[in-house]
N, C-alpha and C positions, 0 to 999 in steps of 0.2 A: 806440573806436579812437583811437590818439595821433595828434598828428600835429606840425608844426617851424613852425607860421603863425605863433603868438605865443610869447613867449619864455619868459613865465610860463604853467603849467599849473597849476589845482589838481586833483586828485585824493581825490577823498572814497571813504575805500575802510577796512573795517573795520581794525583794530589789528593784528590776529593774520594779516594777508597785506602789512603794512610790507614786508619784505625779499623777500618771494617778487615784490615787484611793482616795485623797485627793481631788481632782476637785468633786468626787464624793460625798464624804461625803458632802463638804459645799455646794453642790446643794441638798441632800436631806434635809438638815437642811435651807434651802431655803434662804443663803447667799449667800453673793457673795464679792469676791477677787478685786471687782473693787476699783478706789480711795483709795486704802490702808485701807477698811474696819475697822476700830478699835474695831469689833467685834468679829476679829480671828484674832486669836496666833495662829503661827504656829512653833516650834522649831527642827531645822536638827544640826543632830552631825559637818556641817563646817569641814572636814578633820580635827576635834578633835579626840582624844581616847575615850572622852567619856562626856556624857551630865551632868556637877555636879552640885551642890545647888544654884549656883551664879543666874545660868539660870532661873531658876522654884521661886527663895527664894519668887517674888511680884505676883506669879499667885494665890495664895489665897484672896488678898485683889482687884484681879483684879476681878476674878474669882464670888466675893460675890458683886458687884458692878453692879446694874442694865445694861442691854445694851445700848447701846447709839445710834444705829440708828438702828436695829436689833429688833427682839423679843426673838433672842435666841442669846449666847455667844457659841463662839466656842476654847477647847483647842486641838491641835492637834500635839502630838512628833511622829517624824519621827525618827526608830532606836531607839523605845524603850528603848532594852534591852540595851543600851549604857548608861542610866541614873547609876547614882551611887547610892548606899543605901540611902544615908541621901536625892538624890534628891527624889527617890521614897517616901520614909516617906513624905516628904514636899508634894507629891501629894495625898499620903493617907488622909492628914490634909483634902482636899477638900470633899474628898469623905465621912468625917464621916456622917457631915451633910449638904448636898450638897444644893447649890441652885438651883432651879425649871428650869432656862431658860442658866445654863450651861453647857456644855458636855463637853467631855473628849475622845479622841479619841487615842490609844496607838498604833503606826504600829510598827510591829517588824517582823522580818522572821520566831523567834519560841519566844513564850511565856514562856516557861521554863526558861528562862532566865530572868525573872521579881521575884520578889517575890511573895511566899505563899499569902500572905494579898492581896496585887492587886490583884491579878487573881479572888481568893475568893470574894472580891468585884463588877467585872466585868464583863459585857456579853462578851462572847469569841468566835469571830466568825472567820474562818477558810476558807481562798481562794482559793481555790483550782486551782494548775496551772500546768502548765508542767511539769511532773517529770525531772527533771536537772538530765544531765550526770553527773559521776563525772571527776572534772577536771584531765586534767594529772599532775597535781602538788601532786591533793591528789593522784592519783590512783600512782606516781610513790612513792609516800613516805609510801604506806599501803603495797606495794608488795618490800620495799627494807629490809634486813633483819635487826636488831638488829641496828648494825656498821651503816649501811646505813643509818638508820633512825634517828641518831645521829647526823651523818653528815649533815643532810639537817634541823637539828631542830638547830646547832650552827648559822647557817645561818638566820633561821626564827626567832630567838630568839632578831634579832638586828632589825625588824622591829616593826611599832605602835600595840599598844594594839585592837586595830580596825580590822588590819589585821590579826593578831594571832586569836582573835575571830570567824574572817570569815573560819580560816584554821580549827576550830575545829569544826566550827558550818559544814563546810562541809560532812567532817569526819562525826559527830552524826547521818546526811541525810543519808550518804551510811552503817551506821550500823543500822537505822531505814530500810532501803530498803534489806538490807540479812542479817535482822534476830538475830544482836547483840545488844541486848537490853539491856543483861546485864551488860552493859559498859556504857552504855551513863549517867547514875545517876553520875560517875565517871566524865568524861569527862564537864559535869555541874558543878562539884563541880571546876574543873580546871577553868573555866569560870570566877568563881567567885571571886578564889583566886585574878584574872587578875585586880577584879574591885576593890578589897583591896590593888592594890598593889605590891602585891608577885609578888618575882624578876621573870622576864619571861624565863630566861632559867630556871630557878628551876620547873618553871610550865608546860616547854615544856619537860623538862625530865625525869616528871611524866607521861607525856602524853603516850609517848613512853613504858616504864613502865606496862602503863596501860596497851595500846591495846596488849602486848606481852605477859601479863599474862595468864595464862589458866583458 
């Protein structure tokens, strides 16, 4: 259940109910999307790799700015965890001392991918929905050996930093679901490299790497 205690919320809820759960929030916060609202921001990755400072730099000064036809301000990122370090800081700015009638709304598929400080910050609430099969993409690249798994990450390595993320955030789902826990701390840390930067085959042939160790 939502609720209006802290300013920021994250929301870890799968990809494919983003918009159906966004309708949501700005009716409990008793908005509405009609006439282009100038009461909500609503920010999606746009077949970008990832949400950086450009986006977020004027949500502070928006953000402390009474509402203009509303009584309450709404921010809401779609694919959180897409944001990049310096855009996350710029959002922490908001949150040090937040004002009274704005929120903050962060959907992501897994919150582990934000940083320590957000989270720490934020009421964290958790969607619960259909345990996803895993795809034959990942199920054929966790059961090919060594060689195999090589071969299919020269290939992934030439696709956007967006999709590389989906491949791994897969992967972490079916090692949360049988029991390999103690990889995924690992498989985070690759995550991140991604959002530094770091060359993507060097981070997909860590990956491999990884889940092969004992």
């Amino acid at each position: 259940m939502l609720n209006t205690r802290n300013i920021t919320t994250i929301i870890e809820i799968s990809e494919d109910r983003f918009d159906l759960f966004s309708e949501k929030i700005i009716n409990f916060l008793g908005l509405s999307l009609s006439g282009n609202n100038p009461d909500i921001i609503i920010i999606k990755p746009q077949k970008k790799q990832s949400i950086g400072i450009e986006e977020v730099r004027n949500l502070r000064n928006w953000a402390f700015t009474k509402p203009f036809q509303s009584q309450k301000k709404l921010i809401l990122i779609q694919s959180a965890d897409l944001l990049t370090i310096p855009a996350q800081n710029a959002i922490l700015k908001i949150t040090e001392e937040p004002p009274v009638f704005t929120f903050i709304f962060l959907l992501t598929e897994n919150h582990l991918n934000l940083t320590q400080t957000i989270i720490s910050r934020a009421d964290l609430k958790k969607i619960k929905s259909e345990q996803k099969k895993i795809s034959p993409e990942v199920e054929s690249f966790l059961n090919s050996d060594q060689i195999g798994k090589f071969k299919i990450i020269d290939k992934k390595s030439k696709q956007t930093n967006r999709q590389i993320n989906k491949f791994i955030d897969s992967i972490i789902l079916h090692l949360r679901n049988s029991g390999g826990l103690k990889k995924i701390d690992e498989l985070l840390k690759l995550k991140s490299f991604l959002k530094q930067n770091v060359n993507k085959k060097l981070v997909l042939d860590n990956l491999v790497l990884t889940l092969d160790s004992s």
